[in-house]
C-alpha positions, 0 to 999 in steps of 0.5 A: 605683218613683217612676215607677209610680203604684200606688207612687205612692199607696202612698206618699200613703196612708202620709203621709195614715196618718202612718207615712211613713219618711224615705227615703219622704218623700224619694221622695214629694217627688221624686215632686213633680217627676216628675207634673203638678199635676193628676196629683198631685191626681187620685193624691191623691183616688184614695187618699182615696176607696179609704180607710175613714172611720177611714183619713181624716186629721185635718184640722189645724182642731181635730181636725175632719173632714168628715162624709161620711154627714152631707153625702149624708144632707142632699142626699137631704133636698132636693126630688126635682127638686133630688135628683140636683144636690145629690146631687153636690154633697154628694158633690164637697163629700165628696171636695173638702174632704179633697182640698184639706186634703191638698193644703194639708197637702202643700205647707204641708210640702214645702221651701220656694224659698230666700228670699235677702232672708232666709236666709244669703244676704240682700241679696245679688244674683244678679250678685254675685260670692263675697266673697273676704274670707271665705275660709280658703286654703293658701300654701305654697312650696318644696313645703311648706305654710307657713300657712293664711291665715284670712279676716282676715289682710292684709299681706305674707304671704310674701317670697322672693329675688325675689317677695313675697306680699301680701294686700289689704283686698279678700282679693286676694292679690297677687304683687308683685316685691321691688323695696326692697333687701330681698329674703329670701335662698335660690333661688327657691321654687315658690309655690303657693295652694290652696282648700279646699271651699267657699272661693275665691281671687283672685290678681293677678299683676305684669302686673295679670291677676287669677285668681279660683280656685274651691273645691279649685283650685290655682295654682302660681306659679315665678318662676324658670323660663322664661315658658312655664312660671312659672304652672300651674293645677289645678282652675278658674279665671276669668282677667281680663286687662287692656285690650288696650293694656296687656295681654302675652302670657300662658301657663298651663300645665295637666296635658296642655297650656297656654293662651296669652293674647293678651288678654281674659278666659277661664274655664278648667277644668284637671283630669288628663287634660282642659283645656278653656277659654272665652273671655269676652272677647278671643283665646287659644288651645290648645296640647297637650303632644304635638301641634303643632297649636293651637286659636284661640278668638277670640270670644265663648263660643268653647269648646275642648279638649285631652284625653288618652287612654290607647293600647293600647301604653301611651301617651298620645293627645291630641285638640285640638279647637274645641267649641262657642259656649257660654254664659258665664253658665252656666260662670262661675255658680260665681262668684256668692254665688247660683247659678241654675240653669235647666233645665241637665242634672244630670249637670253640676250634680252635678259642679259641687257636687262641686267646690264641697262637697267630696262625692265621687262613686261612679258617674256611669252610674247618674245619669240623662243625659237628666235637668235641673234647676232650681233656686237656690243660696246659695253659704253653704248647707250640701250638705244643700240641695243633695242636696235639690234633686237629689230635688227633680229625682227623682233618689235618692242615697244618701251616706256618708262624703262620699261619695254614689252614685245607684245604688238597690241600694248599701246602703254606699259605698266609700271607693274608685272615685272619679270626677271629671266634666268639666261642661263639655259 
């Protein structure tokens, strides 16, 4: 409906009258992003000149409203030959003076840009990166959660027969090898890290790599198996690898495949049926669980996949393939305590903030594909602004219980037919 202009003006009549509801506020505000300035005016001005006098607004200046009959009463008064200037004069003056109360009423109201020199986000840079000393995150290890780790805690954490867990002053939670005399007695147990909505993880590994760990992302750690099989992501991840001198051999395993690293740094995103890696800096390649054949990605921005597909026989198919030079900044935004995003579709942006906030999504077919957004982001923000910015693009949801769906005719939301979204195109 936003996108007729009839509508449009109904909605401006009912703001200029004051009996707006909410989900009307919300589609006039969208409507902002919709329609040029000039558009926006000229809707404006149509609905002020069809309104009778007792319609017009209350001008926020002690009660005060133009007189109109006055204004055209006084240019009439003018000398003949002036009689025609004034005559449009004194109506430009009747038209322009609600019009630009109006507009002033309507962006004195709308919702501000973020101010990150003020809000939760002050003195915080665009290139810095969340602090991990705020995080809450889950340690577990034998197949059992253990503990929470809240934000304050330092020192060793967890010791098994051969490996401890140690947090430092920075919130990195280091796995160190028990080389004292003093290691626990028992096998080995399965170590895995976890993060909740809106926390991260960084976790160095005995070789110096440093994994940061975006919000419900989850690595597992099992010293007692062979090489290729010790570390296993879920979720998604920023690998640092040290200098190409000092570097080994890395290998993470993933739902459908696994990741070798010679050296370097990779972004990585490890959901059920789909890993897809870029590299940022160094080599590393893609392997699938099923087929022999490896993607190499050996510079900059190189972007590859392996998904799995379900056969009509009731197997499962992979395809391995090399994708693209991608851009970076945009996949690793998710590190940064302020999140820019310009002009990137919305489906993918959606996605990103359902991993972040810990919404679900109902059904991604009734978001529009060819739709983008920009905007910026405190990490600490609550989701309410982030469901603001997806007005802002023009774009209705609708959110119940965590849940949030873009289909105009759900009135509730099921618990059911949740979808999760790869961002990575």
């Amino acid at each position: 409906m936003i996108y007729k202009k009839k509508y449009v003006k109904k909605l401006i009549r009912k703001q200029i009258k004051g009996i707006l509801t909410a989900r009307e506020a919300g589609e006039l505000d969208a409507c902002r992003r919709l329609y040029a300035h000039e558009e926006i005016q000229e809707m404006i001005a149509d609905v002020l000149l069809s309104m009778e006098d007792d319609e017009l607004p209350v001008i926020p200046s002690d009660g005060w409203k133009p007189d109109i009959a006055a204004i055209i009463r006084t240019a009439e008064q003018r000398s003949r030959g002036k009689r025609s200037l004034w005559r449009k004069l004194g109506w430009a003056a009747a038209v322009s003076i609600p019009i630009m109360t109006m507009l002033t009423y309507w962006y004195s109201t709308r919702e501000q840009i973020p101010d990150f020199l003020h809000g939760p986000c002050a003195g915080l840079t665009t290139d810095a990166d969340v602090p991990l000393t705020e995080s809450v995150v889950s340690l577990s290890w034998g197949g059992v959660e253990a503990m929470k780790v809240p934000s304050e805690k330092q020192g060793e954490l967890l010791r098994t027969a051969g490996v401890r867990v140690f947090k430092t002053r920075k919130g990195v939670f280091q796995v160190q090898g028990c080389d004292d005399g003093n290691k626990a007695i028992g096998p080995e147990e399965d170590i895995m890290l976890t993060t909740d909505a809106q926390q991260q993880a960084m976790v160095e590994l005995l070789d110096g790599t440093r994994i940061r760990l975006n919000a419900q992302s989850t690595l597992q750690y099992m010293p007692y198996k062979k090489k290729g099989e010790q570390i296993k992501i879920l979720g998604e991840a920023y690998i640092e690898r040290p200098d190409k001198s000092k570097a080994k051999t890395l290998l993470i395993g993933t739902s459908n495949g696994l990741v070798k690293s010679l050296y370097g740094d990779f972004a990585l995103l490890s959901l059920d049926d789909l890993t897809r890696a870029a590299t940022v800096r160094g080599e590393l390649s893609l392997h699938s669980k099923r087929r022999a054949d490896t993607v190499v990605l050996d510079r900059y921005g190189a972007q590859g996949s392996v998904i799995s597909y379900a056969k009509q026989d009731g197997g499962v198919k992979d395809t391995l393939r090399y994708e693209a030079i991608t851009n970076t900044d945009a996949i690793l935004v998710w590190t940064k305590a302020v999140r820019k995003y310009k002009d990137v579709p919305l489906r993918e942006f959606v996605a990103q903030m359902s991993f972040w906030y810990g919404f679900r999504v109902k059904d991604y077919t009734c978001l529009p594909a060819d739709r983008r957004i920009t905007t910026t982001l405190c990490y600490r923000k609550g989701r309410s602004a982030v469901f603001a910015a997806i007005r802002e693009s023009g774009v209705l949801l609708y959110e119940s219980k965590g849940m949030i769906s873009f289909c105009p005719d759900e009135a509730k939301l099921s618990k059911n037919g949740e979808t999760m979204l790869a961002w990575w195109e």
